[in-house]
C-alpha positions as YAML, in Angstrom:
chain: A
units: angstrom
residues:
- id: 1
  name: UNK
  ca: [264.78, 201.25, -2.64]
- id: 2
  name: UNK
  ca: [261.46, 200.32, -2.80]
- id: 3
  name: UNK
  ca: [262.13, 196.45, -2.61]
- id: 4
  name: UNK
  ca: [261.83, 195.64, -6.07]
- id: 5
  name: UNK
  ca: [265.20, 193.69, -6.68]
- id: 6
  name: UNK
  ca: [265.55, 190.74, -8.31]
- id: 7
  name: UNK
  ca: [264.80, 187.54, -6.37]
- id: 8
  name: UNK
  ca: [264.38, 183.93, -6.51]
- id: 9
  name: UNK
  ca: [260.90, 181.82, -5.57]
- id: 10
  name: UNK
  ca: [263.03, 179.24, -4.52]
- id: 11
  name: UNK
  ca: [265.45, 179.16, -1.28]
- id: 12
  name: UNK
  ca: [269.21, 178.18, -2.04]
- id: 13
  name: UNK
  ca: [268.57, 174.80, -1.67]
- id: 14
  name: UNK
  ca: [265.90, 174.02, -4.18]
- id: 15
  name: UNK
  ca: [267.93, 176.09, -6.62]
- id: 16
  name: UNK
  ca: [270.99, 173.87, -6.38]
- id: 17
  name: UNK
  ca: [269.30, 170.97, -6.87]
- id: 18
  name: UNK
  ca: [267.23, 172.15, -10.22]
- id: 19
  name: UNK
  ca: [270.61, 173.51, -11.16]
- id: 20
  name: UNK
  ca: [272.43, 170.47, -10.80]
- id: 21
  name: UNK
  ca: [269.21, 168.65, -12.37]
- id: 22
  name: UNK
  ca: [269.95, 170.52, -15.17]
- id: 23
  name: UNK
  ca: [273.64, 169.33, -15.04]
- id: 24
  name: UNK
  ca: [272.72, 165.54, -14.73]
- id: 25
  name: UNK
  ca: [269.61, 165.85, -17.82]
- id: 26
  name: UNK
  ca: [273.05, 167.76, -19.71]
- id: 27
  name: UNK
  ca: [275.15, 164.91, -18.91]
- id: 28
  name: UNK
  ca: [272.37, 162.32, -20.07]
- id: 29
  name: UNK
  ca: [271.49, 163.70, -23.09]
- id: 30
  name: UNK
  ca: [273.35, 166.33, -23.85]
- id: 31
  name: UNK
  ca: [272.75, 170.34, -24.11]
- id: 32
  name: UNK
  ca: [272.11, 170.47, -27.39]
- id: 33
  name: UNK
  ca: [268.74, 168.52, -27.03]
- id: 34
  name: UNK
  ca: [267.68, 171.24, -25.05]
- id: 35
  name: UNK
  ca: [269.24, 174.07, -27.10]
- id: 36
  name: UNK
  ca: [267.15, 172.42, -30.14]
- id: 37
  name: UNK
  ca: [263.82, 171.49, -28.10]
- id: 38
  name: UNK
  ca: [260.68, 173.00, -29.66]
- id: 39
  name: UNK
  ca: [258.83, 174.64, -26.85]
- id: 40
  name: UNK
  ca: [255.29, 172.63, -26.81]
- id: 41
  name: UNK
  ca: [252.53, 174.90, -26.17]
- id: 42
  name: UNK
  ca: [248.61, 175.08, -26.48]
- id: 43
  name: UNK
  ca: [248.34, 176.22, -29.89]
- id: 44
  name: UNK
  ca: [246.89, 175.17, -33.46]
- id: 45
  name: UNK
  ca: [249.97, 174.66, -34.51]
- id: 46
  name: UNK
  ca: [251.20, 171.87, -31.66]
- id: 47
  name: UNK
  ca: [247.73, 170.03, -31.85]
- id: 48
  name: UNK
  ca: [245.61, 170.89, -34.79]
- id: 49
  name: UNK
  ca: [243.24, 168.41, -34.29]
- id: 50
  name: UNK
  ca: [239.93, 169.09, -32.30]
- id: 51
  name: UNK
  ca: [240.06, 167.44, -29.11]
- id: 52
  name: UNK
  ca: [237.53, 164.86, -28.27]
- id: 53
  name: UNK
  ca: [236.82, 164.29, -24.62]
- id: 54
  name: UNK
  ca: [237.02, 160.48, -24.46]
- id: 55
  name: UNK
  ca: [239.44, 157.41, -24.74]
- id: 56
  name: UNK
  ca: [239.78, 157.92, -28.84]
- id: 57
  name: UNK
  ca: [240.46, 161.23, -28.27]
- id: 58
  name: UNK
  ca: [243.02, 160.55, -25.54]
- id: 59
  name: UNK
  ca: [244.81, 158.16, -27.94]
- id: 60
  name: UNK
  ca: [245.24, 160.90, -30.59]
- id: 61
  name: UNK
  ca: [246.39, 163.24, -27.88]
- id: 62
  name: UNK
  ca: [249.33, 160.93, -26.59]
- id: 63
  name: UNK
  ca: [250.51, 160.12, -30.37]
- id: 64
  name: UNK
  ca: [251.38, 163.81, -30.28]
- id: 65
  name: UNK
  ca: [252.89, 163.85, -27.33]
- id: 66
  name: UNK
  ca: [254.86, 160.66, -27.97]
- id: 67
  name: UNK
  ca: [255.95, 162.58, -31.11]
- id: 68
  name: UNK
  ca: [257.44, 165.59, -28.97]
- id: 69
  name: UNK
  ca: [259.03, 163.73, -26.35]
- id: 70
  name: UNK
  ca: [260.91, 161.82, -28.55]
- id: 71
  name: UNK
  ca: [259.08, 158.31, -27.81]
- id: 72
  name: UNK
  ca: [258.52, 155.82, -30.73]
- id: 73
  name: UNK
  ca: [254.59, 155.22, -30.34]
- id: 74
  name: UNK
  ca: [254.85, 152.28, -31.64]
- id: 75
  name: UNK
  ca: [256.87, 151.01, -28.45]
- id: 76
  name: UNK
  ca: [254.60, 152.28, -25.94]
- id: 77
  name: UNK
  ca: [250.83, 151.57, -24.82]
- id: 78
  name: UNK
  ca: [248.22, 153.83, -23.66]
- id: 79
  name: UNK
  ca: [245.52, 152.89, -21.42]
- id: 80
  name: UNK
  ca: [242.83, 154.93, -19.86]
- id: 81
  name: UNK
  ca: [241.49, 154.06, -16.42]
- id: 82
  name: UNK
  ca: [238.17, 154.53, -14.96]
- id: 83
  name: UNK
  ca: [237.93, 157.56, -12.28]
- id: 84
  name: UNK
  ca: [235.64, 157.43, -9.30]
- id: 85
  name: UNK
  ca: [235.71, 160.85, -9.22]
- id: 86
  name: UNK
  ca: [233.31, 161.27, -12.49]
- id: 87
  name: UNK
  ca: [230.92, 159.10, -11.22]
- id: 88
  name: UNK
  ca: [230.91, 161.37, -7.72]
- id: 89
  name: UNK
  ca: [230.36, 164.24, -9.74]
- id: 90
  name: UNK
  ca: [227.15, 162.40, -11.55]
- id: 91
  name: UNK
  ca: [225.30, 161.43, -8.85]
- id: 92
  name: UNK
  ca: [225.97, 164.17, -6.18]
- id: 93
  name: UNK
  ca: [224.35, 167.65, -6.59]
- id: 94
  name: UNK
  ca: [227.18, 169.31, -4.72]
- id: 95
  name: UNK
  ca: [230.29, 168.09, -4.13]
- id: 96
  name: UNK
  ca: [234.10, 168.94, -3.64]
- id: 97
  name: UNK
  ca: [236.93, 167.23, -3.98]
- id: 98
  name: UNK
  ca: [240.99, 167.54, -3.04]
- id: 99
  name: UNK
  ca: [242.71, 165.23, -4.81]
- id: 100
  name: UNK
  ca: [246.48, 164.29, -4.92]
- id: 101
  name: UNK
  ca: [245.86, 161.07, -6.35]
- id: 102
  name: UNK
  ca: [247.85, 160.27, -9.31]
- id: 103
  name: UNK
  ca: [246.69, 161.09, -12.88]
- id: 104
  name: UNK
  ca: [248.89, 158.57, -14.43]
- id: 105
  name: UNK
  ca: [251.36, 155.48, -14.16]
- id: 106
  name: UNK
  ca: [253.93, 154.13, -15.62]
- id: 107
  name: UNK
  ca: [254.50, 150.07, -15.77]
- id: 108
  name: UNK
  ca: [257.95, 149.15, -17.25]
- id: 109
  name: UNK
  ca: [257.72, 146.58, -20.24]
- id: 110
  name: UNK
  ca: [258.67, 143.11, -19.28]
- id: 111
  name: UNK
  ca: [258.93, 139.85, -21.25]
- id: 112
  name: UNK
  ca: [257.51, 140.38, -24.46]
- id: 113
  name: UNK
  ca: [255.04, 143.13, -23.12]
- id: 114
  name: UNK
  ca: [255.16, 147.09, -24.08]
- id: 115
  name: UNK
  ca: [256.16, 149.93, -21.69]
- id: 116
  name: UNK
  ca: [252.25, 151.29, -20.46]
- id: 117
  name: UNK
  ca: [251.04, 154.75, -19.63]
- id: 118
  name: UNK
  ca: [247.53, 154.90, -17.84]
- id: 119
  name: UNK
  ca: [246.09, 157.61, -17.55]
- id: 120
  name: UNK
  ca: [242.91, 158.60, -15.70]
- id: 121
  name: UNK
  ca: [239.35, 158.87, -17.48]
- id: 122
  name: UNK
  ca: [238.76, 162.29, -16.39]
- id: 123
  name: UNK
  ca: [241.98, 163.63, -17.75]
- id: 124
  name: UNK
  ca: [239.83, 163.53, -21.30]
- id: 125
  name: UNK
  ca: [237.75, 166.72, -19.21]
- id: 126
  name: UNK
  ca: [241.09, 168.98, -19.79]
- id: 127
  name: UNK
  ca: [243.55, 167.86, -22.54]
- id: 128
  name: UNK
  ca: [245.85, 170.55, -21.15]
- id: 129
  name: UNK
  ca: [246.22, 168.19, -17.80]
- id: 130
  name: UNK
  ca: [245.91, 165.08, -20.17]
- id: 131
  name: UNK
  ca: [248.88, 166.11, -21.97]
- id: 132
  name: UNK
  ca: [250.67, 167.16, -18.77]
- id: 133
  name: UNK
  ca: [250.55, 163.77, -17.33]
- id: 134
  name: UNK
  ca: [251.38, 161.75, -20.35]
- id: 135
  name: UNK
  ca: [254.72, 164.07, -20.95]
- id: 136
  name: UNK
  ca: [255.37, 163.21, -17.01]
- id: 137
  name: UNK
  ca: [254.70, 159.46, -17.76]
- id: 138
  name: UNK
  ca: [256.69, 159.39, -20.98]
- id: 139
  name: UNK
  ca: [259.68, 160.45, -19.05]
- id: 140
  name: UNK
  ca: [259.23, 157.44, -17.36]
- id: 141
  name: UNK
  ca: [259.61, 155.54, -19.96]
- id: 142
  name: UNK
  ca: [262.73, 157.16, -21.36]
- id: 143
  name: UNK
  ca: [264.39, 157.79, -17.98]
- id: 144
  name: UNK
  ca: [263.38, 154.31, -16.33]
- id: 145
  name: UNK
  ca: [263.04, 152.13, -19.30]
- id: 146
  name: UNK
  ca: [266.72, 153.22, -20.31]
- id: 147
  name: UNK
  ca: [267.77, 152.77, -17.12]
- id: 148
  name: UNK
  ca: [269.39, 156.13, -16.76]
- id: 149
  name: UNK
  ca: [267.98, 157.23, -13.37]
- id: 150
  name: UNK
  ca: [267.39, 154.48, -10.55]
- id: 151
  name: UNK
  ca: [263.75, 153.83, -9.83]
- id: 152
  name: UNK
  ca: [264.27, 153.93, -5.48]
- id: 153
  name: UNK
  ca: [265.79, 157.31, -6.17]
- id: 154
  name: UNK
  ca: [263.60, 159.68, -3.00]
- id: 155
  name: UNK
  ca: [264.25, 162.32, -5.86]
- id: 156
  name: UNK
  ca: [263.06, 160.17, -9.25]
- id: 157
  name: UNK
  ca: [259.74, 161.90, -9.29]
- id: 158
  name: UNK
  ca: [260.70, 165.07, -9.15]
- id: 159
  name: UNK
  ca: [263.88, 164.74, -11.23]
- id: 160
  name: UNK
  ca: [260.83, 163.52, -14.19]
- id: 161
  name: UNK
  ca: [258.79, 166.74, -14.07]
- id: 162
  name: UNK
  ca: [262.11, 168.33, -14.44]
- id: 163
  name: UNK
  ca: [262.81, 166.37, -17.73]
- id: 164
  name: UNK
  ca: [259.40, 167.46, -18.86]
- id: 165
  name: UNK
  ca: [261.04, 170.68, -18.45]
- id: 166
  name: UNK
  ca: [264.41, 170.21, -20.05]
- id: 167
  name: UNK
  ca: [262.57, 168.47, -23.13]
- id: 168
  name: UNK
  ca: [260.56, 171.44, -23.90]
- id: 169
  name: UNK
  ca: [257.12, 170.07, -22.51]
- id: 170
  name: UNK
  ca: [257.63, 172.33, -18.93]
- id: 171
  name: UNK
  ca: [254.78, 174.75, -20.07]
- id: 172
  name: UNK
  ca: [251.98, 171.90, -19.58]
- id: 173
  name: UNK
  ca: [253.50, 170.37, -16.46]
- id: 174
  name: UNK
  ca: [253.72, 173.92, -15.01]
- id: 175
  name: UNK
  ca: [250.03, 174.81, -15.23]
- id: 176
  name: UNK
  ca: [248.92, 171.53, -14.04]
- id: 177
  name: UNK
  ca: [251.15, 171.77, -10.87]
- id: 178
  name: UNK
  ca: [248.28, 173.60, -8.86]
- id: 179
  name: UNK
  ca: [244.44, 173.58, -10.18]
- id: 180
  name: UNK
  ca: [241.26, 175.34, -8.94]
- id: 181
  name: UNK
  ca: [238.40, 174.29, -10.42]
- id: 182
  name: UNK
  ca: [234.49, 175.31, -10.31]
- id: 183
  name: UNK
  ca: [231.98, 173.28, -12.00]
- id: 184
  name: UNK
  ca: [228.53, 173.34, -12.56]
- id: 185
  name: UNK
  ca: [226.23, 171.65, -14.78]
- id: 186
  name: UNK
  ca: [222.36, 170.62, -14.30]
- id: 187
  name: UNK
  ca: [221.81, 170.36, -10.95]
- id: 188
  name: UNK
  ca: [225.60, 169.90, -9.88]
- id: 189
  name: UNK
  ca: [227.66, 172.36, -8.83]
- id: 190
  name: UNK
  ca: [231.08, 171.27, -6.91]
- id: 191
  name: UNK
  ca: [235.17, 172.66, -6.71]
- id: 192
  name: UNK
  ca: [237.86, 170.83, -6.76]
- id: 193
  name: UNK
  ca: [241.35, 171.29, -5.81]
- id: 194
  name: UNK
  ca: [243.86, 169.25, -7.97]
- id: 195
  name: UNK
  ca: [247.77, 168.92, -7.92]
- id: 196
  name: UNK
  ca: [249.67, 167.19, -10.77]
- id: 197
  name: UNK
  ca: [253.34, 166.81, -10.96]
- id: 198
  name: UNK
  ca: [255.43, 166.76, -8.31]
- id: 199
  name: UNK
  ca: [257.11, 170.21, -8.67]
- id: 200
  name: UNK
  ca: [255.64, 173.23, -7.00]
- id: 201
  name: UNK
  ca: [254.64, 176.45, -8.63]
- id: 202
  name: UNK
  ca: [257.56, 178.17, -7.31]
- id: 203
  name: UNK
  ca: [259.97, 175.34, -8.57]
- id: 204
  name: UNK
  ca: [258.28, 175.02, -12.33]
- id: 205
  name: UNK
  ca: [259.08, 178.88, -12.49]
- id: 206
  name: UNK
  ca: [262.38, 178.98, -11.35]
- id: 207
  name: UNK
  ca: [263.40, 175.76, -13.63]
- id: 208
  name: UNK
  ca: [261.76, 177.51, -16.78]
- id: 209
  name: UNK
  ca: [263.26, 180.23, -15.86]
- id: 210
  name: UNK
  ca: [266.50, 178.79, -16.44]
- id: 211
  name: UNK
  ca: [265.08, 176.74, -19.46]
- id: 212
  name: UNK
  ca: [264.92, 180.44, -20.96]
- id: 213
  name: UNK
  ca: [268.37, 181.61, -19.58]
- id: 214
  name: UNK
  ca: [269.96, 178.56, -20.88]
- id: 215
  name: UNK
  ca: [268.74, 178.80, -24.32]
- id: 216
  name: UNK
  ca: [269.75, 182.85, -24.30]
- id: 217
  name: UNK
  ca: [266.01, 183.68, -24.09]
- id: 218
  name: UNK
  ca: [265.97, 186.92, -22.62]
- id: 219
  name: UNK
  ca: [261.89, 187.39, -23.11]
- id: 220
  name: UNK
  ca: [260.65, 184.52, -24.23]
- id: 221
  name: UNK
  ca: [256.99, 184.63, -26.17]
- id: 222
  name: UNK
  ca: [256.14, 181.12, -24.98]
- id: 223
  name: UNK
  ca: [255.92, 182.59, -21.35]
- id: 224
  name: UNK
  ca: [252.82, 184.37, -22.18]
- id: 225
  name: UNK
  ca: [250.96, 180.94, -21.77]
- id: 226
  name: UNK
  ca: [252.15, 180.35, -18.77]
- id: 227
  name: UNK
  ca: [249.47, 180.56, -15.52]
- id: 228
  name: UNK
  ca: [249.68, 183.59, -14.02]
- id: 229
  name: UNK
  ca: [250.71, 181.96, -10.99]
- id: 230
  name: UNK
  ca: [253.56, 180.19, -12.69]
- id: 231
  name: UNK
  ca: [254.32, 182.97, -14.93]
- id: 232
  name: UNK
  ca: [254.95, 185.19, -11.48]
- id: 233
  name: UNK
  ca: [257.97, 182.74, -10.34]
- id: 234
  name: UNK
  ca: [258.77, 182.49, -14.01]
- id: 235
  name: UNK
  ca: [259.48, 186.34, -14.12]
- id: 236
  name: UNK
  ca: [261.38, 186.45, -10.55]
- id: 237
  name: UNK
  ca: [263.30, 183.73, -12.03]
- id: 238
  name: UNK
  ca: [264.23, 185.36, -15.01]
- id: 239
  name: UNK
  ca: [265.06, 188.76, -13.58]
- id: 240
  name: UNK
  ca: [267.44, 187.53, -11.15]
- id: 241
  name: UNK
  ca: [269.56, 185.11, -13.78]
- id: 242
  name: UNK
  ca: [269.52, 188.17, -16.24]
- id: 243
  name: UNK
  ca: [271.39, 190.03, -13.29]
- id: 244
  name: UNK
  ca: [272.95, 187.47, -12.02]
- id: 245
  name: UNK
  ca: [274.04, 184.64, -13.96]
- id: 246
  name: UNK
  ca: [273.86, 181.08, -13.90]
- id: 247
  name: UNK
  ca: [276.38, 181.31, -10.58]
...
């Protein structure tokens, strides 16, 4: 009585389109992928090796990723691309920033040339984001390089965080949906306000939400490193398909 029920972060729209997301990422490659799908998170255990903040380090980061998406490395390039904003934040004691630019892109391989990621230079400053946007840009390269989704789609975008999801990388593109940031270092001190993916909060929660309820995880420990943003929606989510099914 107290207005506690169950209920979605999404209207009815938005949920039939992540459900029927679902449907079409079932149809191309089949539940059981996602059944199966190691949930990638930010532990020791995922990426054991100590992060370095610059291209080498970027290079390692992406083999791992490559590795979890289910990307042959060897058929893929990586290249990092300078970032104006760094040099703003060198040479300007305060500054602030709201960027929706693009972290990363995706060129399709033609001729005798590789599929290539780029990423941004200053996604070495947070390998959480850095490994967000590569998972995003490696479903490019599955979803558009085997030709299973049609590049003009309005949708494409969108329907590629949602593989990040299905494939078991969600967590990452999640957290890097929305971003405040403070910074401060010598005489510089700035914000920023950063968006990555093309999901919102409320839409990462609800579709890892049904991630879970899909793969009969009632309480899943992987949620606990979830934003606490995300892991709001993710909870909403998760109460209402526990009461109410998958309908």
């Amino acid at each position: 009585m107290f207005g506690f029920g169950a209920k979605l972060p999404v209207d009815d729209a938005t949920k039939a389109w992540i459900d029927q997301g679902f449907q079409k990422l079932e149809m191309l490659f089949g539940k059981d992928r996602m059944l199966r799908a190691e949930v990638i998170l930010p532990i020791d255990k995922h990426f054991p090796d100590k992060f370095e903040k610059n291209e080498a380090g970027l290079q390692a980061l992406f083999g791992r990723v490559c590795e979890y998406m289910g990307v042959n490395r060897s058929q893929v390039e990586l290249a990092v691309i300078p970032d104006h904003v760094s040099e703003l934040k060198e040479h300007m004691p305060i500054w602030s920033s709201r960027s929706l630019d693009p972290a990363g892109l995706y060129t399709g391989a033609e001729g005798d040339e590789l599929p290539l990621v780029s990423v941004r230079e200053t996604t070495a400053e947070n390998p959480m984001v850095a490994v967000a946007v590569m998972a995003h840009e490696l479903a490019h390269v599955i979803l558009l390089g085997e030709k299973l989704v049609d590049r003009k789609s309005k949708d494409m975008e969108r329907f590629t965080d949602l593989t990040t999801v299905y494939l078991g990388l969600g967590a990452f593109n999640a957290n890097a949906a929305f971003r405040y940031e403070r910074h401060e270092r010598l005489r510089t001190e700035g914000w920023s306000v950063s968006k990555t993916g093309y999901l919102s909060e409320e839409e990462f929660g609800y579709a890892l939400a049904k991630f879970a309820f899909e793969r009969g995880e009632r309480k899943p420990g992987w949620a606990k490193h979830l934003a606490s943003n995300i892991r709001t929606h993710f909870d909403d989510a998760a109460r209402w398909l526990n009461k109410n099914g998958a309908k």
